[in-house]
mmCIF file as gemmi writes it, N, C-alpha and C atoms, coordinates in Angstrom:
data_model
loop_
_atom_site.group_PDB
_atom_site.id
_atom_site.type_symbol
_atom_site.label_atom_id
_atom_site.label_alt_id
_atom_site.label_comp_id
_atom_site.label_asym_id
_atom_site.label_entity_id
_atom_site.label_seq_id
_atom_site.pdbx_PDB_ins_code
_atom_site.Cartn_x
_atom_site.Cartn_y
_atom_site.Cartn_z
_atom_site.occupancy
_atom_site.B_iso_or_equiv
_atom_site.pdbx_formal_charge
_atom_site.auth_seq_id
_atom_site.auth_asym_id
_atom_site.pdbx_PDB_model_num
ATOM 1 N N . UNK Axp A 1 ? -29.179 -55.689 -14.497 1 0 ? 1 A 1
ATOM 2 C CA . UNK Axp A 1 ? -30.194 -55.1 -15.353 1 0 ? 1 A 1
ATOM 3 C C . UNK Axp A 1 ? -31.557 -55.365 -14.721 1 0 ? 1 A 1
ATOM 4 N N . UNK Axp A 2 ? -32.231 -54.248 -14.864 1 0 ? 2 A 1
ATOM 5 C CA . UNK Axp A 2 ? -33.867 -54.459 -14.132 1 0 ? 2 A 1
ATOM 6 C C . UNK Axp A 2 ? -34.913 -55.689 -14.872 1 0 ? 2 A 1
ATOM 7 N N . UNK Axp A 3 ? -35.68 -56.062 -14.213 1 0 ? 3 A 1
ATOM 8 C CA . UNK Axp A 3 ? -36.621 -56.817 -14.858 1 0 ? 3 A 1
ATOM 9 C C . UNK Axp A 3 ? -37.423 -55.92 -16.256 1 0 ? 3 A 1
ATOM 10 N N . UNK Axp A 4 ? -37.543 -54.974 -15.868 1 0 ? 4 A 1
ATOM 11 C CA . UNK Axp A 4 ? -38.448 -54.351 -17.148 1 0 ? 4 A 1
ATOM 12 C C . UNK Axp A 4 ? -37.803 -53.948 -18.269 1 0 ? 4 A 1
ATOM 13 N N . UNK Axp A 5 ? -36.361 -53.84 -18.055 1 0 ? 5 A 1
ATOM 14 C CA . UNK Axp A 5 ? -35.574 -53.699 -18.954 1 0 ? 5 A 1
ATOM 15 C C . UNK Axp A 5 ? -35.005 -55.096 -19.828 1 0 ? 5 A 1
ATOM 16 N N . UNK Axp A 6 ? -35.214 -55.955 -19.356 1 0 ? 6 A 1
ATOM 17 C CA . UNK Axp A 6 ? -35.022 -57.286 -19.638 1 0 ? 6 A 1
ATOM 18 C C . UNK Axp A 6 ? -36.022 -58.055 -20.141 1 0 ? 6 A 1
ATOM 19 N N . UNK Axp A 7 ? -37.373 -57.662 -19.712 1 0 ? 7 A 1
ATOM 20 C CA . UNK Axp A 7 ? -38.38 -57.747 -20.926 1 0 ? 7 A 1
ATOM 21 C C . UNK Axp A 7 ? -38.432 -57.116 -21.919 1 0 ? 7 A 1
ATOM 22 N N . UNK Axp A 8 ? -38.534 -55.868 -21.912 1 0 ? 8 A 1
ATOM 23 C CA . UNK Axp A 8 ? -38.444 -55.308 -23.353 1 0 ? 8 A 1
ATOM 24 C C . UNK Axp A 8 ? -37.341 -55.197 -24.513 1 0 ? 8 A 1
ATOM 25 N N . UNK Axp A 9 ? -36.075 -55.748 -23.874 1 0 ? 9 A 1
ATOM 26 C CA . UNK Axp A 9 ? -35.463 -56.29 -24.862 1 0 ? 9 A 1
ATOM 27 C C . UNK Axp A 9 ? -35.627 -57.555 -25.14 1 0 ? 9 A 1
ATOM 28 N N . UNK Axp A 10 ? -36.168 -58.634 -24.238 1 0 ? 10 A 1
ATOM 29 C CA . UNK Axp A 10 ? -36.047 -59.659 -24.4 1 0 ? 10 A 1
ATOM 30 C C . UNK Axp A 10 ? -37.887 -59.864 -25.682 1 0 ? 10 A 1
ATOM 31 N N . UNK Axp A 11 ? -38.884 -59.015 -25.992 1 0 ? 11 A 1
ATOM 32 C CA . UNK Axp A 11 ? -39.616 -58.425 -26.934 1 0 ? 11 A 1
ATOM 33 C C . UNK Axp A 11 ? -38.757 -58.482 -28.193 1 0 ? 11 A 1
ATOM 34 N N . UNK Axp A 12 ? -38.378 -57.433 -28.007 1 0 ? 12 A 1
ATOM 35 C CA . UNK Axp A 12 ? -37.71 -56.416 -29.053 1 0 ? 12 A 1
ATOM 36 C C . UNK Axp A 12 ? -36.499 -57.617 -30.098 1 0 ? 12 A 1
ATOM 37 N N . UNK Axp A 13 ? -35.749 -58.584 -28.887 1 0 ? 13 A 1
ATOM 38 C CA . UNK Axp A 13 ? -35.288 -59.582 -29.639 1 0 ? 13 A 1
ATOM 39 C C . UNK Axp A 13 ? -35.666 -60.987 -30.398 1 0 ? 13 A 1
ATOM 40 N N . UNK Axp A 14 ? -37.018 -60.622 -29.835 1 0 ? 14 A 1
ATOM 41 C CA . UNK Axp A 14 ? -37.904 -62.123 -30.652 1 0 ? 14 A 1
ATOM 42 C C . UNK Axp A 14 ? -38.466 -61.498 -31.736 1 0 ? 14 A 1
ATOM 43 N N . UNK Axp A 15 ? -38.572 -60.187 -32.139 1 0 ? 15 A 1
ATOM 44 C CA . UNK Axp A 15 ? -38.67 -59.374 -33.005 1 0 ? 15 A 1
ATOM 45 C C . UNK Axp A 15 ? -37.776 -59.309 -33.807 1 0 ? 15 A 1
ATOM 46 N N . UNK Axp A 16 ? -36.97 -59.458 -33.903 1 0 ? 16 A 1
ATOM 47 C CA . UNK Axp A 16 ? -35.619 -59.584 -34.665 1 0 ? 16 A 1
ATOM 48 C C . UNK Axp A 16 ? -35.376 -60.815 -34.651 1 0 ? 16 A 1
ATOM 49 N N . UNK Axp A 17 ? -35.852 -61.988 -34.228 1 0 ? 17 A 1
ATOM 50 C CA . UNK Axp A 17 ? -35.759 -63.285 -34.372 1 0 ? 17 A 1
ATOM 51 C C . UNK Axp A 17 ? -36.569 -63.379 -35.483 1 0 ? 17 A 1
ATOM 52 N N . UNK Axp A 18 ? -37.723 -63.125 -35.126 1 0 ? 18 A 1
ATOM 53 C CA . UNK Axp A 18 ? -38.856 -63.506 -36.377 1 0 ? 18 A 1
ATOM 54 C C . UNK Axp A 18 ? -38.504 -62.773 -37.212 1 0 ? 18 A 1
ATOM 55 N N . UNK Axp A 19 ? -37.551 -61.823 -37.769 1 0 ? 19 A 1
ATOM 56 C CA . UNK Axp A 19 ? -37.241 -61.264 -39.166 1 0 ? 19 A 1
ATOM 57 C C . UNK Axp A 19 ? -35.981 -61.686 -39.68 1 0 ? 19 A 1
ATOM 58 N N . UNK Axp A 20 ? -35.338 -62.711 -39.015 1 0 ? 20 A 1
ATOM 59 C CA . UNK Axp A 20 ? -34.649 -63.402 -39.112 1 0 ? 20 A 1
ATOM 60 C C . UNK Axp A 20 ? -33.235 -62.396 -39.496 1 0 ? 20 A 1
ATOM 61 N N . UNK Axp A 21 ? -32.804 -61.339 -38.621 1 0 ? 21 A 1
ATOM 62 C CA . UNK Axp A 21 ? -31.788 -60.923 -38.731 1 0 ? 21 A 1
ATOM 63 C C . UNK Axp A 21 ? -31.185 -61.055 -37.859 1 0 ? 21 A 1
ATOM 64 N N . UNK Axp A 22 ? -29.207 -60.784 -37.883 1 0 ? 22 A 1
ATOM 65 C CA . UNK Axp A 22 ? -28.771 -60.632 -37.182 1 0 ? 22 A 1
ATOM 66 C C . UNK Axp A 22 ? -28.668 -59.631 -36.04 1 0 ? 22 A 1
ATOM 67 N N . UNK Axp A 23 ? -28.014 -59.181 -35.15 1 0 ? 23 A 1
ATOM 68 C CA . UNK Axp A 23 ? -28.384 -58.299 -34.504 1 0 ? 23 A 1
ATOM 69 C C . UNK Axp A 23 ? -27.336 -57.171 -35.056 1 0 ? 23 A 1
ATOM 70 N N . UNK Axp A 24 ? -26.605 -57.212 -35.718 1 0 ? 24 A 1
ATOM 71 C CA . UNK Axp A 24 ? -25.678 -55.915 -36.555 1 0 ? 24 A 1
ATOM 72 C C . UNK Axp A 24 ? -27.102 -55.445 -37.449 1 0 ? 24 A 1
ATOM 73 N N . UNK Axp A 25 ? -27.714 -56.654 -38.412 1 0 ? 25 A 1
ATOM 74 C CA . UNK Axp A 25 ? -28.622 -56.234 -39.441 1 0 ? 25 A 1
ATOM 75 C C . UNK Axp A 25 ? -30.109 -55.643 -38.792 1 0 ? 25 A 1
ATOM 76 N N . UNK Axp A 26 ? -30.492 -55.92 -37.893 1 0 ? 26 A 1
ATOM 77 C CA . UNK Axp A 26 ? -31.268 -55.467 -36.754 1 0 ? 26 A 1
ATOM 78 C C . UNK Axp A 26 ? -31.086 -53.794 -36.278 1 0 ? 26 A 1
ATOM 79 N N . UNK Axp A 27 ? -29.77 -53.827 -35.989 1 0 ? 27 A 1
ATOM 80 C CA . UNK Axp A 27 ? -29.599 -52.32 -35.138 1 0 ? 27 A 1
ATOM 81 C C . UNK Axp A 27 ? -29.184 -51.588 -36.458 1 0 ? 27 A 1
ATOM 82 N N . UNK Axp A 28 ? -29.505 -51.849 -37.798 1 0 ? 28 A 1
ATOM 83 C CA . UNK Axp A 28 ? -28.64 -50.709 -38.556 1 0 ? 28 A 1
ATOM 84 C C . UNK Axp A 28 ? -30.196 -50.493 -39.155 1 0 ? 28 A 1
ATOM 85 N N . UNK Axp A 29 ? -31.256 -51.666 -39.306 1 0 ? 29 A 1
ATOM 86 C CA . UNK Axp A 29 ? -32.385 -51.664 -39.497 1 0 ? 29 A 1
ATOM 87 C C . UNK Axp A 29 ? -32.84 -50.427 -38.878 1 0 ? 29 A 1
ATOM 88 N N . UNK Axp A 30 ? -33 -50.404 -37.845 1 0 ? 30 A 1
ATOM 89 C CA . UNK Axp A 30 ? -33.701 -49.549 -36.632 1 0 ? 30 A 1
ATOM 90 C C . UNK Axp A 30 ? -32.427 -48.267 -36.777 1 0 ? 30 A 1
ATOM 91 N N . UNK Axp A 31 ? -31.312 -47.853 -37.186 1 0 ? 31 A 1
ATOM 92 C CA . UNK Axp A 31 ? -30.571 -46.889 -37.403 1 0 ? 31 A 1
ATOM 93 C C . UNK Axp A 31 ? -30.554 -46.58 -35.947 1 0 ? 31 A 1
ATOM 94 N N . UNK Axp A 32 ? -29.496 -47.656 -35.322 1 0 ? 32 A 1
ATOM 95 C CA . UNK Axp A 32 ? -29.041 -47.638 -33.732 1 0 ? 32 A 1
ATOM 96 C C . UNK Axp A 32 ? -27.815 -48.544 -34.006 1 0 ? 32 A 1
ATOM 97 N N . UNK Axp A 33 ? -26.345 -47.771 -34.014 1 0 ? 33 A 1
ATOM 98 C CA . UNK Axp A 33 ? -25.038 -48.174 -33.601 1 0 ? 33 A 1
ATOM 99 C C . UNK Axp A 33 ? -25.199 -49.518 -32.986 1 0 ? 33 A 1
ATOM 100 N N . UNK Axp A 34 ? -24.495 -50.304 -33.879 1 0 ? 34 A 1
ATOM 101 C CA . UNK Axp A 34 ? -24.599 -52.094 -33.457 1 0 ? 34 A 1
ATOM 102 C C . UNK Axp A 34 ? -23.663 -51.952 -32.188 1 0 ? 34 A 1
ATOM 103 N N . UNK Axp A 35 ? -22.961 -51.787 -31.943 1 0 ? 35 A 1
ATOM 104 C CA . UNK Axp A 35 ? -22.375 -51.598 -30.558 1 0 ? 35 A 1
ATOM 105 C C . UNK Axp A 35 ? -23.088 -50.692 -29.155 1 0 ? 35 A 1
ATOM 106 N N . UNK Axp A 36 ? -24.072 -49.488 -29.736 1 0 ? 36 A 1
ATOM 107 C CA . UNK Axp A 36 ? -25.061 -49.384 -28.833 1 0 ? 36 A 1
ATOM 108 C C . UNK Axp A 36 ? -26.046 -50.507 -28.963 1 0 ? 36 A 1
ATOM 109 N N . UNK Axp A 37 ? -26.292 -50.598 -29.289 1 0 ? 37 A 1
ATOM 110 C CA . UNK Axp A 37 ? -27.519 -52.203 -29.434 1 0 ? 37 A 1
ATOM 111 C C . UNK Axp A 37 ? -26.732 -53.181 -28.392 1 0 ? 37 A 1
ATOM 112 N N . UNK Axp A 38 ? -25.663 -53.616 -28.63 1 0 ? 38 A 1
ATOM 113 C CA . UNK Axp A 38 ? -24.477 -54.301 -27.93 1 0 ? 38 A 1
ATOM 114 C C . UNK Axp A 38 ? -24.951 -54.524 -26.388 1 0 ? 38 A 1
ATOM 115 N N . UNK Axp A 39 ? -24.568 -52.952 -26.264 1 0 ? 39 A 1
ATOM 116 C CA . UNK Axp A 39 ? -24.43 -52.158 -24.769 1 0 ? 39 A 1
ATOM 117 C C . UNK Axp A 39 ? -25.633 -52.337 -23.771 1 0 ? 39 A 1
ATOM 118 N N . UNK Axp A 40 ? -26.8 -51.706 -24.789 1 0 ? 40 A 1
ATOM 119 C CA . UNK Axp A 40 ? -27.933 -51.85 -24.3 1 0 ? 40 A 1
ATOM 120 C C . UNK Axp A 40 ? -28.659 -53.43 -23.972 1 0 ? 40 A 1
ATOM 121 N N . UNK Axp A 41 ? -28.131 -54.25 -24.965 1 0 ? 41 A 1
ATOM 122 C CA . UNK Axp A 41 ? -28.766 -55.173 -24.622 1 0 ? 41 A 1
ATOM 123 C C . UNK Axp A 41 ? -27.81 -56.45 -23.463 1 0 ? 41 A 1
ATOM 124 N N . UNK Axp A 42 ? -26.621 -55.832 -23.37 1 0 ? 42 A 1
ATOM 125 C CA . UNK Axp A 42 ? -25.709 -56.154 -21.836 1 0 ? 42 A 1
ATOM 126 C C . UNK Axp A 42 ? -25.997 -55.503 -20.839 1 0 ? 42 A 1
ATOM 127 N N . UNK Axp A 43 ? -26.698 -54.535 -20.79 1 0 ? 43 A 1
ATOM 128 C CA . UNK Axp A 43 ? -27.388 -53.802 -19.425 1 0 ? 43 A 1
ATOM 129 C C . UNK Axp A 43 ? -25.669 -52.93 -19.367 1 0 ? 43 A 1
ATOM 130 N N . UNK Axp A 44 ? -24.931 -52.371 -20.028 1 0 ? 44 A 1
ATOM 131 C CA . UNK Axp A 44 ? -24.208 -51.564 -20.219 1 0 ? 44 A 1
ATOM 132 C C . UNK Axp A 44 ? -24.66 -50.313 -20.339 1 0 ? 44 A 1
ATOM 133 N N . UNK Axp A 45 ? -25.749 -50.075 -20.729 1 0 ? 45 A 1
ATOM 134 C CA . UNK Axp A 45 ? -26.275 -48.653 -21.445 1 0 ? 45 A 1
ATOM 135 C C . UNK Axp A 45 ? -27.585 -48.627 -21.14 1 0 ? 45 A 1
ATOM 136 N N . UNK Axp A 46 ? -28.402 -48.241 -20.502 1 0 ? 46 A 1
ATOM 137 C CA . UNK Axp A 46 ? -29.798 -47.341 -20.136 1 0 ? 46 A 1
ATOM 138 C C . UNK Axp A 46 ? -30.45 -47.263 -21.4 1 0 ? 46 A 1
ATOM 139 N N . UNK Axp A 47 ? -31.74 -47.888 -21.292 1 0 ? 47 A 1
ATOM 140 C CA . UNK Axp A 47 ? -32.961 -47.622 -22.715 1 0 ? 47 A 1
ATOM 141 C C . UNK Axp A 47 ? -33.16 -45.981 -22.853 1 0 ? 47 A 1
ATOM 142 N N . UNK Axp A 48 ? -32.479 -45.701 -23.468 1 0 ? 48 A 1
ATOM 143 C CA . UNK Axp A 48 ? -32.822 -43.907 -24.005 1 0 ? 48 A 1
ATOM 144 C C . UNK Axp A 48 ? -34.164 -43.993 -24.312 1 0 ? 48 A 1
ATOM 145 N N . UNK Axp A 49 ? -34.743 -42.45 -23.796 1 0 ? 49 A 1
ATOM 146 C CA . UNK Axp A 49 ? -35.975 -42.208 -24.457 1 0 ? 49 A 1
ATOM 147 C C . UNK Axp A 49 ? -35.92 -42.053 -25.738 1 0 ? 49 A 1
ATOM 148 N N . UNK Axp A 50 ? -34.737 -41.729 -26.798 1 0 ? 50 A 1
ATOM 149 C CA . UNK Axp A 50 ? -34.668 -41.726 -28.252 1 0 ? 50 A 1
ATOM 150 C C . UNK Axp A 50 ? -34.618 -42.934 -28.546 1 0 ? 50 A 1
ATOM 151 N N . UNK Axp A 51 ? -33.918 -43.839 -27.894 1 0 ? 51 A 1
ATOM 152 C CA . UNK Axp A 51 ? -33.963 -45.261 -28.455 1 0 ? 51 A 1
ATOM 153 C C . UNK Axp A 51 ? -35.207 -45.506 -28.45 1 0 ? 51 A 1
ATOM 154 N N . UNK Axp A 52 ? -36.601 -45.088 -27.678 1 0 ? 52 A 1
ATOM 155 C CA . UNK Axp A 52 ? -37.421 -45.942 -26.989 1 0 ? 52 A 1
ATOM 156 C C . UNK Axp A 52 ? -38.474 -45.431 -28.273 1 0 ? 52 A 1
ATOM 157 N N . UNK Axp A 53 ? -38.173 -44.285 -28.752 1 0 ? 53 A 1
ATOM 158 C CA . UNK Axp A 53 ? -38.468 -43.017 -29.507 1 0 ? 53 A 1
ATOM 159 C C . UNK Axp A 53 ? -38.628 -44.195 -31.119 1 0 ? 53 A 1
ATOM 160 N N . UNK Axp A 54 ? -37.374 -44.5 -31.408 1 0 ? 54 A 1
ATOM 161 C CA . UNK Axp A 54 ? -36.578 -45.51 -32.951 1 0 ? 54 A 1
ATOM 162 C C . UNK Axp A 54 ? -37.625 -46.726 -32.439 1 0 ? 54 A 1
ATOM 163 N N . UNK Axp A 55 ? -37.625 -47.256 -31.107 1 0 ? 55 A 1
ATOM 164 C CA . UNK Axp A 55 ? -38.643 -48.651 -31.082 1 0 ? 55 A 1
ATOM 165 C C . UNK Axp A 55 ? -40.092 -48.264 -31.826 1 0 ? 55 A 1
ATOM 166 N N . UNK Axp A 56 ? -40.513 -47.469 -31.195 1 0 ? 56 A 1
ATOM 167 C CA . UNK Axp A 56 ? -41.845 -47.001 -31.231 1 0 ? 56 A 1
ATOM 168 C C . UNK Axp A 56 ? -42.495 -46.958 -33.01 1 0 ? 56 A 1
ATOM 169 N N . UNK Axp A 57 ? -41.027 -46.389 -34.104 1 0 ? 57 A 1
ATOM 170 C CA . UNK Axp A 57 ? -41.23 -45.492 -34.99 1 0 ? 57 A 1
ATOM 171 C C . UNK Axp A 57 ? -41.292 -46.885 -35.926 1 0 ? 57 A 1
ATOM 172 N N . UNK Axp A 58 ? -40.275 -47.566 -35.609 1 0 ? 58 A 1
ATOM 173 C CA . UNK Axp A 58 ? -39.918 -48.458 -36.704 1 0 ? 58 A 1
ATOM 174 C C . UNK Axp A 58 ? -40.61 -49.856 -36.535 1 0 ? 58 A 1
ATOM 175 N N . UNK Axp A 59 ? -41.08 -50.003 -35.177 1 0 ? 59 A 1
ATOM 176 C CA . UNK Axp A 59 ? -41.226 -51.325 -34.701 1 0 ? 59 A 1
ATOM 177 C C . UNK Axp A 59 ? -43.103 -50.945 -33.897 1 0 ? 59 A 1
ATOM 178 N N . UNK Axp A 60 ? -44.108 -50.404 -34.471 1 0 ? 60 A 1
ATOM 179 C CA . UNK Axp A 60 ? -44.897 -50.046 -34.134 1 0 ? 60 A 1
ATOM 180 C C . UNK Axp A 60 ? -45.919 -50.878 -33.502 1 0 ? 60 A 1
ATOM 181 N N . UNK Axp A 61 ? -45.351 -52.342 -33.801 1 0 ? 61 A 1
ATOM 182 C CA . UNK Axp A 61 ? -46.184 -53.636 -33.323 1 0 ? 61 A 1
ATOM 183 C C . UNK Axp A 61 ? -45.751 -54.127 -31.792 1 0 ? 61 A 1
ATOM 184 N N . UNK Axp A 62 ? -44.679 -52.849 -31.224 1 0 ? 62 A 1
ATOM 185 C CA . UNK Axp A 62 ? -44.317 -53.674 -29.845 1 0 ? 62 A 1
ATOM 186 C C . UNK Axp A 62 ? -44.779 -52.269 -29.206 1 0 ? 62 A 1
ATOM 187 N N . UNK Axp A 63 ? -45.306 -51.491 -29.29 1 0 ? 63 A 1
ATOM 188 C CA . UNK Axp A 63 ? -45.817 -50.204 -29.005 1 0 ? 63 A 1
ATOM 189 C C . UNK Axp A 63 ? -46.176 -50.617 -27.547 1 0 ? 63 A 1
ATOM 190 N N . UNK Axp A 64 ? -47.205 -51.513 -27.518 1 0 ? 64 A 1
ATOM 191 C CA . UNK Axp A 64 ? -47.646 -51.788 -25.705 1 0 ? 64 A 1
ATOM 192 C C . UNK Axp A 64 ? -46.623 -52.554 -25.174 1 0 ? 64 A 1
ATOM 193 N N . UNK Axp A 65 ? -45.011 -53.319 -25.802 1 0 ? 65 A 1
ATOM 194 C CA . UNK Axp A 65 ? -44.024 -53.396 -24.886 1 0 ? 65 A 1
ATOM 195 C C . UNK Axp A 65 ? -43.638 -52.161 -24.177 1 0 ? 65 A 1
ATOM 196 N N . UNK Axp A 66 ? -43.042 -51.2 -25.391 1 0 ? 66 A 1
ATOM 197 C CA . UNK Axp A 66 ? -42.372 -49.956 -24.955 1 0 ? 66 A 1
ATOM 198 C C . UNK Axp A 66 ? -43.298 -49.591 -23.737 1 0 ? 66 A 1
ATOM 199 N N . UNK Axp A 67 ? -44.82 -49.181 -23.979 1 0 ? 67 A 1
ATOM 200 C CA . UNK Axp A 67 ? -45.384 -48.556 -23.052 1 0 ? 67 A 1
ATOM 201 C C . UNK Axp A 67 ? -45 -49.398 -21.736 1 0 ? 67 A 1
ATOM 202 N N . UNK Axp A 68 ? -45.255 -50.761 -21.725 1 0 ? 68 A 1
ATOM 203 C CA . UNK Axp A 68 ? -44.896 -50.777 -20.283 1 0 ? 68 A 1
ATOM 204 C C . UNK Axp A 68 ? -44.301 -50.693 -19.487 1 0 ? 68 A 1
ATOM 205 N N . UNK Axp A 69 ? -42.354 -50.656 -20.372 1 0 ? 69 A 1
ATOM 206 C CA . UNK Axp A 69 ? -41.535 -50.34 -20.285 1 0 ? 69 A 1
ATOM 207 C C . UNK Axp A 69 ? -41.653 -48.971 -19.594 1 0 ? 69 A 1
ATOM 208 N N . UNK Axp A 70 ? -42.09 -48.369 -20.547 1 0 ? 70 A 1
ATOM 209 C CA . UNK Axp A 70 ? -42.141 -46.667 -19.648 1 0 ? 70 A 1
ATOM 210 C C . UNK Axp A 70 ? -42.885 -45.96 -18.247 1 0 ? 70 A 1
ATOM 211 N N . UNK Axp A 71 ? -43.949 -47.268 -18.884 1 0 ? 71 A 1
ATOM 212 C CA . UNK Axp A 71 ? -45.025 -47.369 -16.991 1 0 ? 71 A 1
ATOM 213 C C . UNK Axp A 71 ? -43.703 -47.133 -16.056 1 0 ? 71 A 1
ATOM 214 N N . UNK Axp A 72 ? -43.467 -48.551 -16.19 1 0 ? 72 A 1
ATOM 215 C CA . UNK Axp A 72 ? -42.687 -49.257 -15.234 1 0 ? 72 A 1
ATOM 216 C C . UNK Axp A 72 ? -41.578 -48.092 -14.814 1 0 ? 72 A 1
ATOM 217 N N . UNK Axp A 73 ? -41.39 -47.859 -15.729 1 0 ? 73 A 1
ATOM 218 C CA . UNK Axp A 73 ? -39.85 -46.624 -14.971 1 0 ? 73 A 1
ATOM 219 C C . UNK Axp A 73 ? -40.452 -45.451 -14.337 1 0 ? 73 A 1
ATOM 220 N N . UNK Axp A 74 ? -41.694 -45.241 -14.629 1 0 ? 74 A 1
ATOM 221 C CA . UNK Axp A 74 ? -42.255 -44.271 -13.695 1 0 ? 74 A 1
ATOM 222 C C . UNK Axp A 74 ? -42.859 -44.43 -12.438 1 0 ? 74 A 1
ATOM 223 N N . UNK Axp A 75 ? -43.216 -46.233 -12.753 1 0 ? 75 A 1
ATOM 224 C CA . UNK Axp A 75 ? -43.402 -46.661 -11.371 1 0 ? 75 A 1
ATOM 225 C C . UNK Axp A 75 ? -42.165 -47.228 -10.035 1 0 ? 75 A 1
ATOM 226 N N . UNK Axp A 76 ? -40.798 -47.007 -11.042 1 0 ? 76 A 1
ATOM 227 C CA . UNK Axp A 76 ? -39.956 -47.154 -10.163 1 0 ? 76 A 1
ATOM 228 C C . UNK Axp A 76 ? -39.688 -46.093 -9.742 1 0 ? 76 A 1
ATOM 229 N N . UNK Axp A 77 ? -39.415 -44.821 -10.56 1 0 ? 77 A 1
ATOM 230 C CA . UNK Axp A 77 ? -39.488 -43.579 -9.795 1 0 ? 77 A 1
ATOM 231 C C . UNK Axp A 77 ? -40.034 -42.883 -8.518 1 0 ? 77 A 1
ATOM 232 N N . UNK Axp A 78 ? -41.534 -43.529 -8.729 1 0 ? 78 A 1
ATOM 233 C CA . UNK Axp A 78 ? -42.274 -42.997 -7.816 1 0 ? 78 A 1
ATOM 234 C C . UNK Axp A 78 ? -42.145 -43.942 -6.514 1 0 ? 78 A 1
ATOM 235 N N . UNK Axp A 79 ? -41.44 -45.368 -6.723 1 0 ? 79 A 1
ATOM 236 C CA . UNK Axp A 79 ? -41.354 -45.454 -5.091 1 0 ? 79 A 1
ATOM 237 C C . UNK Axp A 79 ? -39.801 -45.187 -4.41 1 0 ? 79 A 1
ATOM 238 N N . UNK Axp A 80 ? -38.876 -44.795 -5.382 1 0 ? 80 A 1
ATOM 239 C CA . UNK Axp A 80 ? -37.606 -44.525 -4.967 1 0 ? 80 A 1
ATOM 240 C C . UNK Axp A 80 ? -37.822 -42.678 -3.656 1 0 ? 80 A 1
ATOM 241 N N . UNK Axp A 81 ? -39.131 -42.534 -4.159 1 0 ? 81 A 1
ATOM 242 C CA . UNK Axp A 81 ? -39.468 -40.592 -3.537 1 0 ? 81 A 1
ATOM 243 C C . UNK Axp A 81 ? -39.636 -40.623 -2.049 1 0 ? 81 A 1
């Protein structure tokens, strides 16, 4: 799993620490399949732009995680060219 992907979940789960849920009660919170939550957060499954879409909507206080998250994949893009 990439570093930037491993920060922003590793965000996204201190976020769900401090609301003191589990991560089933977490991903049904955010209306994301506890087994995609699973996936994604084993580096099984790729941060969807809809997932990134549900972060953004529900979780509006990690807004400049996501963004950097999304930098970042455009800045990996652009040196893979």
């Amino acid at each position: 799993m990439e570093t930037a992907t491993k920060d922003l979940i590793k965000v996204i789960d201190k976020e769900r620490t401090k609301r003191n849920l589990s991560h089933r009660q977490f991903s049904l919170m955010l209306g994301i399949d506890p087994a995609l939550w699973h996936r994604i957060r084993a580096g099984e499954r790729p941060v969807s732009l809809n997932t990134l879409q549900i972060f953004m909507h529900k979780l509006p206080e990690l807004a400049p995680a996501v963004t950097d998250f999304v930098v970042s994949q455009g800045n990996n893009n652009q040196k893979e060219r």
